[in-house]
Every structure is written in C-alpha cells, then in structure tokens.
Backbone as a chain_set.jsonl record, in Angstrom:
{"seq": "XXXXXXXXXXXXXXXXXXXXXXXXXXXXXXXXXXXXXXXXXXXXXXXXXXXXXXXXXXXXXXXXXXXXXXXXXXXXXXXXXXXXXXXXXXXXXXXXXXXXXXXX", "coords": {"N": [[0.948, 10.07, 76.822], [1.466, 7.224, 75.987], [1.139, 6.295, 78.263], [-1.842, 5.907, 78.246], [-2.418, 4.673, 75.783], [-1.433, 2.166, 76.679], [-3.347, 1.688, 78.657], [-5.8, 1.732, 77.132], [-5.158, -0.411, 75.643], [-4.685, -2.524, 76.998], [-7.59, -2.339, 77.842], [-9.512, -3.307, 75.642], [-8.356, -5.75, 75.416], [-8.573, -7.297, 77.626], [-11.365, -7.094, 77.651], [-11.921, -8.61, 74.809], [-13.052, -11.702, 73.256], [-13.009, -15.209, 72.399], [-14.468, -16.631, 69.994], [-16.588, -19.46, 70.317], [-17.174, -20.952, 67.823], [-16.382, -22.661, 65.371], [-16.693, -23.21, 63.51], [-17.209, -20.409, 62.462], [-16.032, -18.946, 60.466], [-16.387, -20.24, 57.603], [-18.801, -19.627, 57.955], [-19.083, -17.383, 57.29], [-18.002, -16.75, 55.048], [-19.975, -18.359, 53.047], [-22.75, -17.145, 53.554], [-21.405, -14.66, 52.372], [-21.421, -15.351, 49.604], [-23.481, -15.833, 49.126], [-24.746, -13.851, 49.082], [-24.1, -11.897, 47.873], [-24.507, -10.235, 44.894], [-25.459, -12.053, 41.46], [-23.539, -11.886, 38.752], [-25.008, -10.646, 35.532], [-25.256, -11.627, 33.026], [-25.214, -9.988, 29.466], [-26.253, -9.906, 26.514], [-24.974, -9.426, 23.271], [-26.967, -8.925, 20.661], [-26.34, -8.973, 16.786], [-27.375, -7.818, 14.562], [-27.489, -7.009, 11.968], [-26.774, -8.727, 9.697], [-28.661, -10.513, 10.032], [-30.772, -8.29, 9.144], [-29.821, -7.997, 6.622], [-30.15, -10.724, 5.254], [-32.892, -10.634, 5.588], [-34.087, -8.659, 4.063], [-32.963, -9.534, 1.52], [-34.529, -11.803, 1.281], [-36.838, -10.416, 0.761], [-36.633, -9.142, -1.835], [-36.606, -11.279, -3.599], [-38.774, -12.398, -3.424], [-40.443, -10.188, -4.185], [-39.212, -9.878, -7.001], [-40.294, -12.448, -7.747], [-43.233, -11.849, -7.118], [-43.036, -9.677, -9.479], [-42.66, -11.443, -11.853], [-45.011, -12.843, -11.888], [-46.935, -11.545, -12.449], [-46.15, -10.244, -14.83], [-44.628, -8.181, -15.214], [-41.828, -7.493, -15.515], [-40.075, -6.636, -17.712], [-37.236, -5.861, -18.692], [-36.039, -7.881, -17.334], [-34.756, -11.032, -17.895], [-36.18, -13.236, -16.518], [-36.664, -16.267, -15.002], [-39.666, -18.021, -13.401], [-38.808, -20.319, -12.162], [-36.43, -19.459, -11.387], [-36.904, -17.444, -9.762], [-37.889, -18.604, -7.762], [-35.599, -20.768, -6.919], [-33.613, -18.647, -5.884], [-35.161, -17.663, -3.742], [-35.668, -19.453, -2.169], [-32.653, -20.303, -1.543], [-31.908, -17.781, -0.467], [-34.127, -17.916, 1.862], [-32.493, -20.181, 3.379], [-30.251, -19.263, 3.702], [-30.707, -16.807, 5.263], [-31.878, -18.576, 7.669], [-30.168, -19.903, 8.562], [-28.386, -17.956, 9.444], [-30.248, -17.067, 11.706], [-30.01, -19.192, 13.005], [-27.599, -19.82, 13.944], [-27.132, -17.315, 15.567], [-28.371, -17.398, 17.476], [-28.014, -19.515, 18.96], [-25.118, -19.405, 19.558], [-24.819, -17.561, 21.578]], "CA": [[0.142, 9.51, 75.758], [2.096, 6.103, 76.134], [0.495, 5.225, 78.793], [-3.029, 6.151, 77.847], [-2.653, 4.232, 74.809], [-1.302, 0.915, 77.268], [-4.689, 1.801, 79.27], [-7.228, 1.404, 76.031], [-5.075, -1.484, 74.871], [-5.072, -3.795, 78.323], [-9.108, -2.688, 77.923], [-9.538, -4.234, 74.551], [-7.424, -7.02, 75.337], [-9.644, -7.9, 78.319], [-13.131, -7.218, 76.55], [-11.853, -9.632, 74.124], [-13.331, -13.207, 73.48], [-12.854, -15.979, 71.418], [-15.0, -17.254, 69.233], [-16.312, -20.451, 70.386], [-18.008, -21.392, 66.958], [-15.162, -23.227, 65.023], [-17.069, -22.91, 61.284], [-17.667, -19.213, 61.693], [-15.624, -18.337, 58.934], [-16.829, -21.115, 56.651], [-20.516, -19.599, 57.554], [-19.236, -15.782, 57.097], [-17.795, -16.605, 53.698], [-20.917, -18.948, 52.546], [-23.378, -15.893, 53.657], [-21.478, -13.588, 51.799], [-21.385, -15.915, 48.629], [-25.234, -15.922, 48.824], [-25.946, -12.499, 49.38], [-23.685, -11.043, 46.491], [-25.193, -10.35, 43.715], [-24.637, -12.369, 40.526], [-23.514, -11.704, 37.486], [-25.609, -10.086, 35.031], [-25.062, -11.883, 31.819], [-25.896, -9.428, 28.525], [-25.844, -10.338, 25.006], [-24.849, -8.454, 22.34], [-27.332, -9.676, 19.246], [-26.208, -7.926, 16.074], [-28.73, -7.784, 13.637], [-27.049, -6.471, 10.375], [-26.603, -9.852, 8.84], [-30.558, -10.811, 9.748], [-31.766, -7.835, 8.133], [-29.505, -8.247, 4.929], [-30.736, -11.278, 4.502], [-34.337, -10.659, 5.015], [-33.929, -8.128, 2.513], [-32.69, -10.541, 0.42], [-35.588, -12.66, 0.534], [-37.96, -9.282, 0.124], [-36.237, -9.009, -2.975], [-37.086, -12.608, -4.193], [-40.513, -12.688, -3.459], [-40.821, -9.064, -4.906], [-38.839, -10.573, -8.297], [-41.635, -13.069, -7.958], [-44.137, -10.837, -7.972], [-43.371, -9.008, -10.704], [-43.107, -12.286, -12.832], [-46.423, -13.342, -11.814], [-47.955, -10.211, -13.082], [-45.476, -9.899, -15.986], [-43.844, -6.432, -15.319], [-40.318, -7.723, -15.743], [-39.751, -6.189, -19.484], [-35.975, -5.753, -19.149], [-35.293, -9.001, -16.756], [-35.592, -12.415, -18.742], [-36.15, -14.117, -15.694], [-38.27, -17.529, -15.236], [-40.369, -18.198, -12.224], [-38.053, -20.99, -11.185], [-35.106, -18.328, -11.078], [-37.141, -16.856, -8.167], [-37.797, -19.487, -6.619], [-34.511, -21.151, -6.438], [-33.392, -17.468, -5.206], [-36.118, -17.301, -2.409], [-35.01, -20.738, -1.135], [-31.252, -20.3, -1.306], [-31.418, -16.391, 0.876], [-34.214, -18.494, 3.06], [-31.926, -20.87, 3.459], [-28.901, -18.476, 4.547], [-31.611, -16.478, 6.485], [-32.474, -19.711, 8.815], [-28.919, -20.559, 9.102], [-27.783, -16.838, 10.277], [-30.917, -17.088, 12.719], [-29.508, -20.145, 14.323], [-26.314, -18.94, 14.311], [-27.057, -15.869, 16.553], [-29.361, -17.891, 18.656], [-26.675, -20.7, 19.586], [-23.764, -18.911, 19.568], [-24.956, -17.158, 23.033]], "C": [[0.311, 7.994, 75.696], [0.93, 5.415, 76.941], [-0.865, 5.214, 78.878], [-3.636, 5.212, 77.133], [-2.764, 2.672, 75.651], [-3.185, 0.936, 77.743], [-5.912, 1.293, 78.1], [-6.702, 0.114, 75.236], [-5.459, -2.875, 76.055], [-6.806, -3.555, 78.172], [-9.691, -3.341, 77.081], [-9.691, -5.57, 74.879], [-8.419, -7.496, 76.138], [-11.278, -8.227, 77.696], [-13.117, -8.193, 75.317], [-12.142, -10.947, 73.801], [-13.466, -14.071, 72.309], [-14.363, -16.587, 71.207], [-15.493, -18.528, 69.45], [-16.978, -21.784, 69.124], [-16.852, -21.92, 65.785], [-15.321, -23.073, 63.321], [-17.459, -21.401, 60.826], [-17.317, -18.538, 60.067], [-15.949, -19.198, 58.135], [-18.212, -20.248, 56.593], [-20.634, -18.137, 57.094], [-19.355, -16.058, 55.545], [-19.374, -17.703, 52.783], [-21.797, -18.021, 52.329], [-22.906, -15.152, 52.773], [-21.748, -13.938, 50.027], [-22.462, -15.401, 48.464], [-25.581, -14.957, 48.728], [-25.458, -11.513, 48.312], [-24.185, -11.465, 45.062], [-24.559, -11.151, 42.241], [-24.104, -11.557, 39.159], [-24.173, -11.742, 36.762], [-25.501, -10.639, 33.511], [-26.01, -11.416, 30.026], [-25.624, -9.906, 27.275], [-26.213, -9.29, 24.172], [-25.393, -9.055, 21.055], [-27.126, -8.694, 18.315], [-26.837, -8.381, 15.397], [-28.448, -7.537, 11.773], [-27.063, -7.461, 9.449], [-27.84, -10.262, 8.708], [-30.7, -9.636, 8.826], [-31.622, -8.082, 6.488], [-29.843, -8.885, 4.62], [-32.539, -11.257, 4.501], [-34.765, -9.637, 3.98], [-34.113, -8.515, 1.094], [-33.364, -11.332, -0.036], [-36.659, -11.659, 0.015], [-37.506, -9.797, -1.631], [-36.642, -10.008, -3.98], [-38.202, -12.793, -4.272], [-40.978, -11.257, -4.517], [-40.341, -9.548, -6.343], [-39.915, -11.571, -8.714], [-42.779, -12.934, -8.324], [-44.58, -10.734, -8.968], [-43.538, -9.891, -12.179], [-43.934, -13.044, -13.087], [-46.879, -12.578, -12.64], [-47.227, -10.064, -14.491], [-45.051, -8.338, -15.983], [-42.436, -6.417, -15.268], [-39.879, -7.625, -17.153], [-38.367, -6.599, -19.396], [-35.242, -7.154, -18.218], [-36.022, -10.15, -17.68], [-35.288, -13.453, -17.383], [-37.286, -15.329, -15.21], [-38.248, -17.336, -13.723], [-39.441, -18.885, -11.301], [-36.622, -20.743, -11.092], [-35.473, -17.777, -9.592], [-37.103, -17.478, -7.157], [-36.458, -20.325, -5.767], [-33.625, -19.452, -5.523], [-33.94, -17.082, -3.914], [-35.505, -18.364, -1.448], [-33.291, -20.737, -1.268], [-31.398, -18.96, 0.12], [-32.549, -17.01, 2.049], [-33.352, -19.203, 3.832], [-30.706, -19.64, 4.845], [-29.501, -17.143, 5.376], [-31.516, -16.841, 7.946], [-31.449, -19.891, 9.057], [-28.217, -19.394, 9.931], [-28.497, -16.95, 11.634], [-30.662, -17.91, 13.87], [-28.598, -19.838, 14.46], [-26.024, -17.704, 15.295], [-28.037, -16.329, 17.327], [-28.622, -19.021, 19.53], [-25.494, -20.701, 19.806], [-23.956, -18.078, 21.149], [-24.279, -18.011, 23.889]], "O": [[-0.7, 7.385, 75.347], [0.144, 4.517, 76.641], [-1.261, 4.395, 79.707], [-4.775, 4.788, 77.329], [-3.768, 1.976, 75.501], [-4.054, 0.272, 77.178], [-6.806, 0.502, 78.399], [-7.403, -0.438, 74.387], [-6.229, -3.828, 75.938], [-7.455, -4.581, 78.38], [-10.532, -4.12, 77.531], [-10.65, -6.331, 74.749], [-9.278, -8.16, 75.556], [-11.966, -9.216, 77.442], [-14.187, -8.563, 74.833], [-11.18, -11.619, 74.173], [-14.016, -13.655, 71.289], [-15.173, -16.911, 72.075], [-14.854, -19.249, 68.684], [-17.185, -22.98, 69.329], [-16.474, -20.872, 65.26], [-14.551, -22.914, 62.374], [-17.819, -21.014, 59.714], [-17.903, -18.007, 59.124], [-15.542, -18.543, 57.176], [-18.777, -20.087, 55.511], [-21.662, -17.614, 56.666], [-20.335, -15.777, 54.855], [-19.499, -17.363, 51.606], [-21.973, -17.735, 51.145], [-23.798, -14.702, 52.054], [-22.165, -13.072, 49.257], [-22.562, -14.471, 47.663], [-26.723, -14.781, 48.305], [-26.114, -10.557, 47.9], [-24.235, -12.511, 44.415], [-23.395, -10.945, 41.898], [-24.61, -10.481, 38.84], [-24.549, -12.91, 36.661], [-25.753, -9.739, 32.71], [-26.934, -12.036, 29.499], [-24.496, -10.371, 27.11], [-27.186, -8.536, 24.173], [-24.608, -9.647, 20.315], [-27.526, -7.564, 18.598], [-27.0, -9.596, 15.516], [-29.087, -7.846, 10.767], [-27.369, -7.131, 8.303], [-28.319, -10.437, 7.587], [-30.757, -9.935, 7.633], [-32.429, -8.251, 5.574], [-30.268, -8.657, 3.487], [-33.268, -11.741, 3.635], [-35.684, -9.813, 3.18], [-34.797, -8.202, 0.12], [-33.301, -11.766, -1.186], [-37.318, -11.927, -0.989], [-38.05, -10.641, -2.345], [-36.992, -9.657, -5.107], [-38.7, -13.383, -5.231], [-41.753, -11.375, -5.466], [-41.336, -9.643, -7.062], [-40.389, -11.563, -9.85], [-43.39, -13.433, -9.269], [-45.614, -11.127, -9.509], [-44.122, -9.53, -13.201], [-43.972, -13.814, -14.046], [-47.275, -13.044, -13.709], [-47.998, -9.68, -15.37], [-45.28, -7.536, -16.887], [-41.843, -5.375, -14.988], [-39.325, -8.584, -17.69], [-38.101, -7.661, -19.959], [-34.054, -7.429, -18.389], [-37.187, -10.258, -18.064], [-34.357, -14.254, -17.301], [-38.505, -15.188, -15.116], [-37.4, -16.816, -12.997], [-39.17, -18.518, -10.157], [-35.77, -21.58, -10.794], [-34.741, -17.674, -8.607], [-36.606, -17.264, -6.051], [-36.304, -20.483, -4.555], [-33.103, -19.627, -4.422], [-33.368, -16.34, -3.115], [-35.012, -18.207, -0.331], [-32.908, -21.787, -0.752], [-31.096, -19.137, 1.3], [-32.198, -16.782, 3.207], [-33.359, -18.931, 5.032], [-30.559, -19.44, 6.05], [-28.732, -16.505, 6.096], [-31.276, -16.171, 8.951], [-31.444, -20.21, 10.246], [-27.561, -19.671, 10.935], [-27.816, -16.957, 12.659], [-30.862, -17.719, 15.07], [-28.55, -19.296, 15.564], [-24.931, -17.277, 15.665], [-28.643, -15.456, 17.949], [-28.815, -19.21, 20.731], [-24.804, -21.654, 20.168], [-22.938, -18.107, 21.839], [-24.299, -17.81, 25.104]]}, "num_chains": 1, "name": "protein.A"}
C-alpha cells in the first residue's frame, strides 16, 4: 500500500505547477468579496407610540367637534382647550414620526 501511495504522490508532485500570476490571491479574494452577497439591512419600525398618538389627536379634533356642535353637556370645555390639545399631541405626533424615521 506504501508504495502505491509513493506512486500517486511522485504523480501529483510532477503534475504540479506553480502559479506564475503573483496577484492571484489578491484577485481570488477581491472576486470573492464581489460575488458575496451583502448584507440585508431590516428595520424594525414599531408603531405603538405613532398610533397612540394619532389617537390622541383623533380625540382632540373629535373634543372639537363636539364643541362646535355643542354636545359637550358634562365637559366645560372652551374651543381653545381643544385646540391647544390638538397642537400639543400634533406636536408629540411629528416629533415621534421623526424620531422613528432618523433613528434608522
């Protein structure tokens, strides 16, 4: 078996040839750079804080509403209660929105 093995190694050894390209491996590893796929970058947008506050402005405009029309019996609330209310949860609306748009 010994010398079987000598036999397929002296054939190797002969069939063997150098390389005479001196940057192959610079051009293997460049190639393989290029050809692997990148990275997939996902974002996780959570949403719970947008909806609460667009909620929050429903709620203001709907309070609005109802003190347009006068169907607010048991709230003594003035017009420019709503309004300062609509523009404060816009406010912290627009600021969550950039906040989860720039934070990526």
């Amino acid at each position: 078996m010994k010398e079987f093995d000598n036999e397929i190694k002296s054939h190797v050894k002969a069939n063997m040839s150098k390389i005479k390209d001196e940057n192959f491996t610079s051009k293997v590893v460049t190639r393989h750079l290029l050809t692997r796929k990148k990275k997939v970058k996902k974002v996780y947008f959570n949403f719970e804080a947008l909806i609460f506050w667009i909620i929050a402005v429903l709620i203001g405009i709907a309070l609005l509403i109802m003190k347009l029309i006068n169907e607010t019996v048991f709230f003594e609330i003035q017009v420019k209660h709503c309004l300062i209310l609509i523009s404060l949860t816009l406010t912290a609306l627009i600021y969550k929105w950039v906040e989860k748009m720039y934070s990526v």
